[in-house]
Each structure stands twice: as structure tokens, then as C-alpha cells.
N, C-alpha and C positions, 0 to 999 in steps of 0.2 A: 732281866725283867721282860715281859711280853710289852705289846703294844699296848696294849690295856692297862698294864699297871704306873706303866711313865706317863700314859694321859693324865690318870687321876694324881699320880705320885705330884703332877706339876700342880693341882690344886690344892692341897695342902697349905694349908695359910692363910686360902683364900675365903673370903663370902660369898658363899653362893647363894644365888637364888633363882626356886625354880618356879616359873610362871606358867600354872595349869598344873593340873595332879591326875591328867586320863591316862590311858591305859599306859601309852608309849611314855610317862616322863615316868611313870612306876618304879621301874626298873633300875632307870635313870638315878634317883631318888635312894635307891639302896646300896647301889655301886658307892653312888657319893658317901653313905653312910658308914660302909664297911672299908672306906679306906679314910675314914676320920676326919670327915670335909665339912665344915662349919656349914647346914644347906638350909636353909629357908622358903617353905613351900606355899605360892602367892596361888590362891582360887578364888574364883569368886564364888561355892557354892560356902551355904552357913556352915556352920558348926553340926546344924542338928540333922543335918540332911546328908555327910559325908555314909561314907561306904567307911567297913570295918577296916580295909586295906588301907587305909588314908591313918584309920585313929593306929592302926600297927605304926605306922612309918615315925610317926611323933611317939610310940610309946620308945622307940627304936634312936628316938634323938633330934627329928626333922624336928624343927619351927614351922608352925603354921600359921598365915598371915592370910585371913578369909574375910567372907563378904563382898557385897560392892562396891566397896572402895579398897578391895583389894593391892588395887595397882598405885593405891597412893602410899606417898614415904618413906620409899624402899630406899634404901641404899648396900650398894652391894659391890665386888668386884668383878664376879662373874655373872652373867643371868643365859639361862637357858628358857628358849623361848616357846611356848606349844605354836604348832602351826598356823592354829585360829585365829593369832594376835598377831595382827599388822603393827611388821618392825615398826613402823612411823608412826606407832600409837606415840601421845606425846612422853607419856612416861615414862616409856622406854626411852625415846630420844634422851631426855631429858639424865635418863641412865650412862645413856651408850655420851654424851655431852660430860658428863661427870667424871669421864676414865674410865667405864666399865665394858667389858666385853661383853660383847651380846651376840649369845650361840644359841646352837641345838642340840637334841639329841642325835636327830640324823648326821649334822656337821661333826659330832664326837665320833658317832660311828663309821662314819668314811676316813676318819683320821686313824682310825685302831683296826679296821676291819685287814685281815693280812690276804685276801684272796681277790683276785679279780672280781667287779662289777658290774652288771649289765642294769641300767635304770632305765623305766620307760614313763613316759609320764606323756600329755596330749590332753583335745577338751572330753574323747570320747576311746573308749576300748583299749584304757589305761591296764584294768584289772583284768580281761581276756587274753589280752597280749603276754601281760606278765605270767599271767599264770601257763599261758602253753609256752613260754621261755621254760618254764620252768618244768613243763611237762616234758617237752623233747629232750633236756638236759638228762632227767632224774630216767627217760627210757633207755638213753644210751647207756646209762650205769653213772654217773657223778652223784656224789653229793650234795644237795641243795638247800639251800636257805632262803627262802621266800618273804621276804619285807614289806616295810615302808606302809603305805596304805592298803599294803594285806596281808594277812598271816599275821604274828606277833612281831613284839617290838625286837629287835636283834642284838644292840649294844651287847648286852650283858651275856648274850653266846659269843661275841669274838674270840674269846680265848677258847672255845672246840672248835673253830674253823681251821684250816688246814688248808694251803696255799693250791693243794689241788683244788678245792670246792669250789661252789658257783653261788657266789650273791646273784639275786634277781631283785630289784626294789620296784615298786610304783611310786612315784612321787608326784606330788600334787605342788602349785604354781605357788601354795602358803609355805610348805617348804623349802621352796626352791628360793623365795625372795632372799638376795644379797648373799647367797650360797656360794661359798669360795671353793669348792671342788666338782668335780665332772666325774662318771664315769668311764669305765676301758672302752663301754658300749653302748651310748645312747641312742633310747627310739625315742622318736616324738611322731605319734601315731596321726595328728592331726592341729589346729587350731580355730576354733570359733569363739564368738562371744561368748563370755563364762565366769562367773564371779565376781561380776561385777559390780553387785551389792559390797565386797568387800575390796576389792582390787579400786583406784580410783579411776582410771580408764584403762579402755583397752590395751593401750599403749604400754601400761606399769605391767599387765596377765603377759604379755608376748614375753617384754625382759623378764621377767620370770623364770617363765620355760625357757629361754636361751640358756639360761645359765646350766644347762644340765650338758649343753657341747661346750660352751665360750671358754672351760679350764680345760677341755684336753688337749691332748700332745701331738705329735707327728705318728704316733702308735697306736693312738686309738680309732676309733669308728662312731662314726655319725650315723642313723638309720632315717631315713624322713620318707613322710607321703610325697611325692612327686606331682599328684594331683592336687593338693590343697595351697593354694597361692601364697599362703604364709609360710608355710612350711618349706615349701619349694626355695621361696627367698631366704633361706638361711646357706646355701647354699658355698656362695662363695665368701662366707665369713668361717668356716668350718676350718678346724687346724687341722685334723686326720683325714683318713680315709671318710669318706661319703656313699654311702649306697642308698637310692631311693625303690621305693616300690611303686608300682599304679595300675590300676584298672581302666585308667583311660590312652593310655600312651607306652612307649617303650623306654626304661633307662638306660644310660648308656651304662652301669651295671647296676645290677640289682633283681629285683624281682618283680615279673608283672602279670595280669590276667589276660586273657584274649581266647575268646570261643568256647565258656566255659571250662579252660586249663592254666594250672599256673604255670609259667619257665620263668628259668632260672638262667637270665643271663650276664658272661664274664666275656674269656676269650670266644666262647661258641653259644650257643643258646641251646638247652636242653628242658625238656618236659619234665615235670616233677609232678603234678598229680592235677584230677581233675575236681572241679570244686563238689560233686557228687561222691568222693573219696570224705568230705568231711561232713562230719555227722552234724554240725552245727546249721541253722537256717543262716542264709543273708548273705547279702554282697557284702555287708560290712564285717563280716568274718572270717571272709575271704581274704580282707584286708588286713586284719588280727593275724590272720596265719601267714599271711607275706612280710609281713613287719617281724614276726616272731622267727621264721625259716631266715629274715638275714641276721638276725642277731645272733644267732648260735653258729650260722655259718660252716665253716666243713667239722667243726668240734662234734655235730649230731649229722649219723647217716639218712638219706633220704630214707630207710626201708624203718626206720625208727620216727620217723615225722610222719610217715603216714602210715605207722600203725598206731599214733595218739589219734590221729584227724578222724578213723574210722571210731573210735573207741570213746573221747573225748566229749561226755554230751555239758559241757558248760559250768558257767556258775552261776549259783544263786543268786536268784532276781535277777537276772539278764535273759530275758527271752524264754522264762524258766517254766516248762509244760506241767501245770500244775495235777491239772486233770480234764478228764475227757465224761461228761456227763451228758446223758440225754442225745448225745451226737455232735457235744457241743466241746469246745475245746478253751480252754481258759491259761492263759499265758501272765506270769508276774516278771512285769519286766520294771519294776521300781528302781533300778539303778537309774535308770534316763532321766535325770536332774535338770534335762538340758533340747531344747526344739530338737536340735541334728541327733538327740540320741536317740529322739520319741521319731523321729522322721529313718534313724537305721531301723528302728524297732517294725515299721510301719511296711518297709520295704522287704524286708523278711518274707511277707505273705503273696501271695500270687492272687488270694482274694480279698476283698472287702472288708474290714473286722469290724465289731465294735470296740470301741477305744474310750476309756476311762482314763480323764486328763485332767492336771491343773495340781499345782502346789504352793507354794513358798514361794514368793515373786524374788528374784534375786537379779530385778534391773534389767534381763537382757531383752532383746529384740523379739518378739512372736511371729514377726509377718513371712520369713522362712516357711513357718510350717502350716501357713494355711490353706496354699494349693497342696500341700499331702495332703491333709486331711480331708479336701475338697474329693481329690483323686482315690484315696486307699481306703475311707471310712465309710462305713455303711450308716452307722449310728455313734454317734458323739455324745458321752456323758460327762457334763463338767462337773468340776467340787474338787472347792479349794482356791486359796487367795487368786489365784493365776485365773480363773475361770473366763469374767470379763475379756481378759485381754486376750486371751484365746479365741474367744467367741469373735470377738473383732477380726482379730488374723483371717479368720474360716468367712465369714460374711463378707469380707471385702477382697477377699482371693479372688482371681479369675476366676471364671467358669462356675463359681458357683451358684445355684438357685436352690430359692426355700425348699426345705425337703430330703436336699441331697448335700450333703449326711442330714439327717435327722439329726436335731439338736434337744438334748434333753439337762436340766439341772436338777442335782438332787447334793446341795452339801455335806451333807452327811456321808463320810465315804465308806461305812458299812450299806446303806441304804442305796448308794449307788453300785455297788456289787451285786445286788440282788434285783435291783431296777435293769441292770444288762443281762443277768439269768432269764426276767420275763421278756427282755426285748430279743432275747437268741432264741434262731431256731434252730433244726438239727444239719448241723455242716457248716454252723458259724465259726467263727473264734470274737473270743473274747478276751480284750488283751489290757490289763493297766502299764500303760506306758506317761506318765506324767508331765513332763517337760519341765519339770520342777519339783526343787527338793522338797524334802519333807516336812521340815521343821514349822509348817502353820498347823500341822497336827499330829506330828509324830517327831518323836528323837531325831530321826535318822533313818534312810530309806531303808534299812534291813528290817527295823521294825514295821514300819508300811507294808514290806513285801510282807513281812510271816503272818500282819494283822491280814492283807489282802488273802493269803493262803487260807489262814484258820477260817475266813469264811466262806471261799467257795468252798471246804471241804464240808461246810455246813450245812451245804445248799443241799 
């Protein structure tokens, strides 16, 4: 039997229950079905509002246990958890108190996956990083598989994987809570405040992300920022090999920036390209690509990592050039859920921009990003739950005075797209960078970005 089938082979008997029915427990969901697994699928959305792939899964055998009070009554042996739902929800406790194991999908899939790992996970350049992991690997010639919080769900490919190929995951700090395995390769790109609308303090997001080195071995690899003081303090709790990167200083090995070049230093220090060799704007992708060139390490050639960097223009809604109108340049960077993402977003430019800000308040701290804003913006349009507390950061920054940025509100965040068309002129940039997620008016920042797209292409 493969790894895959003595997983499920072991549930057999069992009750399971799967908590959330989105994309990644899907998959999940059918595996358990097609090897005969009593599964019970807990959502909270109604009955009349499911997607057709949900009423498949029950016509196929799943139990479905919906509504808002989904998460009452359950009794089960096994529960798989979506990421969204904090283990210490009480019900769960209450499960996990009962004798019930409470996992994942992700935790199933590190258990069956038969191929080395490389996870990266951070508060910022989670999914950049990963994805040039996964660019340099797939130039050299491997076969790739691209996860976790990008690309599809993986589980149910473990059985085409092939001990040569290369897992690449992003993982986020809701997956990682109480995660009993590590990967061969972890990066952890960074650490700031973040999620803390659902995380209960800072202190619970950090053990989080630890847990993605705290299981490895003498064999594996640690990759950390050097420059970020949280990061850096993982240091001497690390069980493997250690490489840091920085653009402020030198690692004793690893990779660092200095004079617009990166080197690559071990026994000797040697040049490996200049940040003008990557097609990507920002210092902070600099730092993607330092983080990224130690992860793959001598497994991808230098002349293969810098023909992705010249070639490589990005991913959607990350700094994403939408179009150039009137001599005006319009930028969707909706991923930046987060002050330090809207502040990397910010530093990209060598001019002024107007900046369209404010989301989803999710608890953290704004007063980081209001000498940017004070420094890098020409004109500030807020809209959206955050807008206040933004406006505050900017106003009580140093050096600021009325005027400079220009502060304008328009809620409506169609209306404020078109309020920065008349406030651009030609040689501006126009850049929606939010500092917060989407959800006070949109699903999810992919949606934000393609709504931001669809209408400057309207302008």
C-alpha cells in the first residue's frame, strides 16, 4: 500500500468530521469517501446557499451538519480542522477533551507526502517567495508541486509524487497552530504584527510560525531574515542547519545585499547577481529572492536563478502593473493585508504615489506606517473600516503637515478609484495598497484586486 492508502486505511471505523467544506477540505472530503470513511461535513453556510460541489459530496455519502450552529453537537473520533477555526474554539476543545483527535488536511498531507518539503510561511512575501522556490526548482528541470496557501490543495495528488519531486507550501500561522511536523526546508520570511483579530496575542501568531522549524532534525534547514529581531531570535532554538539572509548586515552564512548586489556567502563570499538583474521592483524582493536562492541552495544553478529574476514579472495583486493611462501608471497590490506590506509596497517606488488605503480592521497596530505615508505619498485616499485609524497614524507621524499627503475620503471603493484617476497626473502612479484585508467589502483580496482591475481598465 502507498502512504496514502495506510493513512485512510487507519480511519476506517472511524467518525470523522470535517469542519469547513472550502476548497482545500474538498478533496479531503472525497479521499475519505472513496475509502469508505463514516465523514460528516460541519459548515456554517445554509443549505440553500451551498455550491453544487458540496450537494455532489452528500449525494456521494458525506453528512452534512450546516448553519450557525454548526459547530454544536458534534461528536466524532476524528475532526479535521479548516484553517480559519481557532483550535481553542470551545467546541473543538470540548472535541479534542472528549478523545477525539483533531487534525488537518495539511497535517494528513505531510504525513503521506513521500517527497522532500520546502515550507515558507512569514507576516509578509509568504506567496513570492514560494512561488520563485518553485520557479528556480521547475527551471532547473524537477518536478513541482506548489501548495498550501497557493496553487491547489495537494493531498489527494500524493500518490503521482515521486520521491525525486519538489513540495513547495506557503503556510499561514491558522495552519500551523499545534502542527506536529516541520519541513526538510523552512523559510520564515519575516515576523510582524498580524492576525490578530484571530490569534489572541502576539505571543500565541509567533508559536505558530515556530512550529514550522521546532519538528526538524539534525538534517534539515532553517532559512530566517537576519534583519527582523524576531526572526533572528529563533536562532539558537533551531535543531538543523541555520542560514540567514539581510540587507542590513553580513551572515556568517547565507545570503546578503550590499551596493545593489546579492553574495552568497559559505567558505568564501561570491557575487551572484545584481538587484537590477530582477525584473521585480522593491527592496522587499530582493529579500524574496534571498530567502528563495537559500532554499533551493546548490540543488538549482546560479545561471538558472537568474534567468527566472530577469524573466519573472510577479504575482497577481502583488505590486501588479495594471495599466499605464494618460501617462499614468496604476498598480494592484491587494495582497498587502498588513501596514509592513502597504509600507514594502510603498518603497518600491522612488516617487511620490497616490495610495488607496483602508480595509478590514484586524486589531493590529497603524502607527508603523504613518511616517511612510507622511514620506512616500503624494495623495492618500481612504475607504474602508481601517480608514480612521490610518488617518490618525498619518496625522500624528513626524514631519507631517496639512497638505502633505493630501488626504481625501471617498467609501465607496469603486469611487475611490476614479477619485485618484482625477487626482493623477501624467508621471504619477497610482497604487491600491490597503493595509488591510478585504473582508469589510469583499470575499477576499483576489476579489478586491480583479474588482480594483475591472475598473481602472474602465477608466
Amino acid at each position: 500500500m502507498t502512504r496514502l492508502d495506510s493513512y485512510f486505511e487507519a480511519l476506517r471505523g472511524k467518525r470523522v468530521l470535517v469542519l469547513g467544506v472550502g476548497v482545500s477540505n474538498r478533496p479531503l472530503v472525497r479521499l475519505l469517501l472513496h475509502y469508505g470513511i463514516d465523514v460528516t461535513c460541519c459548515d456554517k453556510t445554509p443549505r440553500d446557499k451551498l455550491d453544487d460541489e458540496v450537494l455532489e459530496l452528500e449525494k456521494n455519502g458525506a453528512k452534512l451538519h450546516l448553519g450557525p450552529d454548526y459547530l454544536d453537537g458534534l461528536t466524532g473520533d476524528v475532526v479535521f480542522r479548516t484553517p480559519g477555526l481557532h483550535p481553542d474554539t470551545p467546541q473543538i476543545k470540548a472535541l479534542r477533551e472528549a478523545g477525539a483527535v483533531v487534525t488537518s488536511e495539511m497535517e494528513a498531507f505531510f504525513a503521506v507526502c513521500p517527497c522532500r518539503i520546502t515550507a515558507v510561511t512569514g507576516s509578509d512575501g509568504k506567496t513570492t517567495t514560494s512561488t520563485l522556490i518553485s520557479e528556480f526548482y521547475k527551471k532547473e528541470g524537477y518536478r513541482v508541486w506548489l501548495g498550501g496557501n497557493i496553487g491547489t490543495p495537494l493531498l489527494d495528488k500524493a500518490d503521482e509524487m515521486e520521491p525525486t519531486d519538489k513540495v513547495v507550501l506557503e503556510l499561514s500561522s491558522f495552519q500551523l497552530m499545534y502542527f506536529p511536523y516541520s519541513p526538510h526546508v523552512a523559510v520564515i520570511t519575516n515576523l510582524a504584527p498580524n492576525h490578530l483579530d484571530i490569534h489572541k496575542d502576539m505571543a500565541e501568531y509567533v508559536a505558530a510560525k515556530e512550529n514550522l522549524y521546532l519538528h526538524q532534525t539534525a538534517d534539515d534547514t532553517l532559512i530566517l531574515n537576519m534583519d527582523n529581531e524576531i526572526t533572528h531570535s529563533f536562532v539558537p532554538k533551531a535543531k538543523g542547519r541555520v542560514l540567514e539572509f539581510s540587507r542590513q548586515g553580513e551572515p556568517e552564512r547565507g545570503v546578503f545585499f550590499r551596493d545593489g548586489t546579492i553574495w552568497r556567502k559559505g567558505e568564501t563570499t561570491e557575487r551572484l547577481m545584481d538587484q537590477s538583474d530582477i525584473l521585480l521592483p522593491g527592496l522587499h524582493n530582493v529579500e524574496n529572492y534571498m530567502a528563495a536562492i537559500l532554499a533551493v541552495g546548490s540543488e538549482v544553478s546560479d545561471e538558472s536563478i537568474r534567468a527566472v529574476a530577469r524573466s519573472f514579472g510577479g504575482v497577481e495583486h502583488r505590486i501588479e502593473l495594471v495599466r499605464v493611462k494618460d501617462g499614468v501608471r496604476y498598480y494592484n497590490d491587494s495582497i498587502a493585508s498588513s501596514p509592513s506590506r502597504t509600507i514594502a509596497g510603498l518603497r518600491s517606488f522612488t516617487q511620490k504615489v497616490i495610495l488607496i488605503a483602508g480595509g478590514y480592521d484586524k486589531h493590529i497596530p497603524f502607527e508603523p506606517l504613518g511616517p511612510e505615508v507622511v514620506a512616500r505619498v503624494k495623495t492618500l485616499i481612504l475607504s474602508g473600516a481601517t480608514a480612521p485609524k490610518i488617518y490618525d497614524a498619518v496625522i500624528h507621524a513626524p514631519g507631517y503637515a496639512e497638505g502633505s499627503p493630501k488626504i481625501l475620503w471617498e467609501d465607496d471603493f469603486y469611487e475611490a478609484i476614479r477619485l485618484a484617476s482625477r487626482e493623477a497626473e501624467p508621471g504619477d502612479v497610482v497604487i491600491l495598497s490597503p493595509a488591510g484585508p478585504a473582508f469589510d467589502k469583499f470575499k477576499n483580496f483576489m476579489v478586491r484586486g480583479k474588482e480594483f482591475k475591472k475598473t481602472v481598465m474602465e477608466l
